[in-house]
N, C-alpha and C positions, 0 to 999 in steps of 0.2 A: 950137761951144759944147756942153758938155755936158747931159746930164740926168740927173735926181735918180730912181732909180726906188728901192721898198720895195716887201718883201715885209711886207705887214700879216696882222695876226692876226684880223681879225675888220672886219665890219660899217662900226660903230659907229668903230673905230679910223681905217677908211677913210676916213670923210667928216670925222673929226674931222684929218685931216691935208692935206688937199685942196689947200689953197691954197700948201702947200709943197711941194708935187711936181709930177712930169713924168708919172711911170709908175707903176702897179700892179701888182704881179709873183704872180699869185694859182695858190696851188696847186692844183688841180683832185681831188674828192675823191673815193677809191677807187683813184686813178692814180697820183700824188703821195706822195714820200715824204721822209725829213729835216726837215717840218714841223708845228709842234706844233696848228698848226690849217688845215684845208682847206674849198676854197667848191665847194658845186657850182653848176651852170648858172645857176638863179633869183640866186642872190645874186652871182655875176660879173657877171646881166643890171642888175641893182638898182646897183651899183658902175659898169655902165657911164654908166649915168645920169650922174657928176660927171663926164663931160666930160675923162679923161687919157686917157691911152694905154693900153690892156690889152694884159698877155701872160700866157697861163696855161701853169703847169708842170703839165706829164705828164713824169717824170722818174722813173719807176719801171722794171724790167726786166717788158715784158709776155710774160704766157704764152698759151699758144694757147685757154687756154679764157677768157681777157680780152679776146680779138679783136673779138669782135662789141660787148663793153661798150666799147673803145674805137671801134670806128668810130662808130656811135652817140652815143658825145660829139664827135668828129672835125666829124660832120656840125651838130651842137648847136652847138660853135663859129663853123663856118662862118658861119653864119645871123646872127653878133653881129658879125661884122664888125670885130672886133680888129685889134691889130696884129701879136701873133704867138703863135704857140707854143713854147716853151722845150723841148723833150724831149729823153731819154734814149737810148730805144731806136728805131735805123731802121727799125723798122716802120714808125715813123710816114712816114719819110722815104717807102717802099712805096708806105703806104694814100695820104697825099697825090696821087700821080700816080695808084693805083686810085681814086680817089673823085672826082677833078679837083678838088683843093682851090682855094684861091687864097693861102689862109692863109697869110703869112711864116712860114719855120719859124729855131729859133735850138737851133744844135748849142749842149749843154753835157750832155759825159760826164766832169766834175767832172775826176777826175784825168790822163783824155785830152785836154783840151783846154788843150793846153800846146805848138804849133808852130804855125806861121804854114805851115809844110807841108801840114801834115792840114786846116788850118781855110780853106785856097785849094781846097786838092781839093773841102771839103762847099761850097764858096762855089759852083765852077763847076757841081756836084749841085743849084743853086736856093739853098742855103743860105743867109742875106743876113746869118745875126746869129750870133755864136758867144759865151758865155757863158765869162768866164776861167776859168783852174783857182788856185783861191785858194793854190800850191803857188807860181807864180810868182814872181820875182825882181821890180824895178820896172824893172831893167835888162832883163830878156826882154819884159815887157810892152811896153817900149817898141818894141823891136825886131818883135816879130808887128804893132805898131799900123803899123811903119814898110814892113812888107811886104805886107799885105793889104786889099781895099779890103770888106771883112767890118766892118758895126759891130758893137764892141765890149762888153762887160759885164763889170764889174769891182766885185767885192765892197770894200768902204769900211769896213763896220761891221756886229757882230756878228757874233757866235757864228757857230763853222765847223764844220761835221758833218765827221769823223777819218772814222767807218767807220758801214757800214749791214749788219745781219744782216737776211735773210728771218724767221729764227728770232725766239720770242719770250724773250729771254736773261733778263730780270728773271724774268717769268712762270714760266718752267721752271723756274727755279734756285728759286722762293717754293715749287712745286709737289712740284718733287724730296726737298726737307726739311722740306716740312710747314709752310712757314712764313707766318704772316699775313703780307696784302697791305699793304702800310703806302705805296701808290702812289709808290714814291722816283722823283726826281726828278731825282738826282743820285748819283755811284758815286768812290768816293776809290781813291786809289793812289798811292803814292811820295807822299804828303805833297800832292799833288793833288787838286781835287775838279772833274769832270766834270759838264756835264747831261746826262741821258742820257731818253728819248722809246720806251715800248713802247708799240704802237700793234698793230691787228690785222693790218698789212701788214709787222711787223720792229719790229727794234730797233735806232735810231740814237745815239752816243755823240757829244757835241758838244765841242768845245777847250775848255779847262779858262779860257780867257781872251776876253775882247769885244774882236775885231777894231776897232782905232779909228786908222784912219788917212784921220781927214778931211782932217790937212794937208798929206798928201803931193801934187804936181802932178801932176791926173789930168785936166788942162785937154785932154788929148790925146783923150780914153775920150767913146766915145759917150754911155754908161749908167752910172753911179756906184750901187752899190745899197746901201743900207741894209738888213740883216734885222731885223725886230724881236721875230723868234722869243725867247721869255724877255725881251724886254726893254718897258719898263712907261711908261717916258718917253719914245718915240719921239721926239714932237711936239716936246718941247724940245729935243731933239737933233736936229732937221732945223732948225729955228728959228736954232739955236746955228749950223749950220753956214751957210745962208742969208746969215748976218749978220755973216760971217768969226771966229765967237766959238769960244774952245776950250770944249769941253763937260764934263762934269763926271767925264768917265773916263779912267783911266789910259792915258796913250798906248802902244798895240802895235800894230806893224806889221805881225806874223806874219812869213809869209816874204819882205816885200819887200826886206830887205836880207840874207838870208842864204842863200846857196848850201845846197842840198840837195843831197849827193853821198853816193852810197853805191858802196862799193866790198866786192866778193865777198874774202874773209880765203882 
């Protein structure tokens, strides 16, 4: 059987959704990127209070002068006794065995985590949880689920981060021509309109579309996630889904039924 985890935005949102979930998928702050809002330590401790499951995202690329601020949270973790850690970069993989962690750790490098190859390799490395890459097919998904005994995490709904810059792209570009901050929120092209997130770690641009494929059969997936980055009704829409109801957004599947293939001209 599966479980329902969400990336919440805040607090408040947390415990106002409690009784409809499995898991809490909380960004860790200063580490953490692609998210519009992040918890540090105290309020992950505060959250663990309701009794699910925690896993915090460290999913940023660390530099050598973030080492010692990430061990220091590494150890802060430890101590809460979680369920896992989500991260980016092997360092963590590293500092774990320097630090003698215990902590589960859960590979997701977003657009490399797309084989049942790679995600046996980090399995037999201690890795137990691999995070999909929302690029996937529902036919590949099912085939890495059918290969590996790694569980699984698979995005359902919401906004998908395309690309992450270190760079601050809105900021510079306001700065370069002089022009008031008017905090956008969002960036058009080809008839498209993006969310897009400057923050002082980069800047992330999000799909132009709300991932919503609750009715697809995902009976197989350990973790179903819900993001509710930009999204304002979570609640009723884990309710909706609970309750076998379709919810009040346009159905898009992303890439589960369509082949990604690129071929060199």
């Amino acid at each position: 059987m599966n479980k329902i985890a969400v990336i919440t935005n805040n607090i408040n949102e947390a415990k106002n959704i409690c009784q409809e979930i499995d898991a809490y998928l909380l960004p860790l702050k200063d580490l953490s990127i692609n998210y519009q809002n992040t918890f540090n330590i105290n309020e992950i401790k505060d959250i663990k209070t309701l009794n699910k499951e925690i896993f915090v995202i460290i999913n940023k690329n660390i530099h050598n002068n973030e080492l010692s601020l990430l061990e220091k949270n590494l150890l802060e973790i430890e101590k809460l006794n979680i369920n896992g850690i989500i991260f980016y970069d092997i360092a963590i993989v590293n500092l774990k065995k320097k630090l003698h962690l215990k902590t589960p750790l859960v590979w997701h490098q977003e657009h490399l985590t797309t084989n049942y190859g790679t995600i046996n390799y980090w399995y037999e490395k201690g890795v137990t949880y691999t995070y999909l890459s929302s690029e996937l097919t529902k036919r590949e998904i099912d085939e890495i689920k059918e290969n590996t005994n790694a569980k699984l995490f698979v995005n359902i709904f919401g906004y998908i981060p395309m690309f992450t810059s270190k760079r601050n792209l809105v900021n510079n570009y306001l700065e370069t021509f002089n022009l008031e901050s008017k905090n956008q929120t969002t960036i058009k092209k080809e008839g498209k309109t993006y969310k897009i997130n400057d923050t002082k770690l980069g800047t992330t641009v999000y799909s132009d579309y709300i991932l919503n494929a609750t009715d697809v059969d995902f009976s197989n997936i350990d973790y179903l996630v819900f993001n509710a980055n930009f999204i304002s009704d979570v609640k009723k829409i884990l309710k909706d889904y609970k309750e076998k109801k379709e919810n009040n957004y346009p159905k898009e599947t992303g890439f589960l039924y369509k082949e990604t293939i690129y071929k060199v001209k």
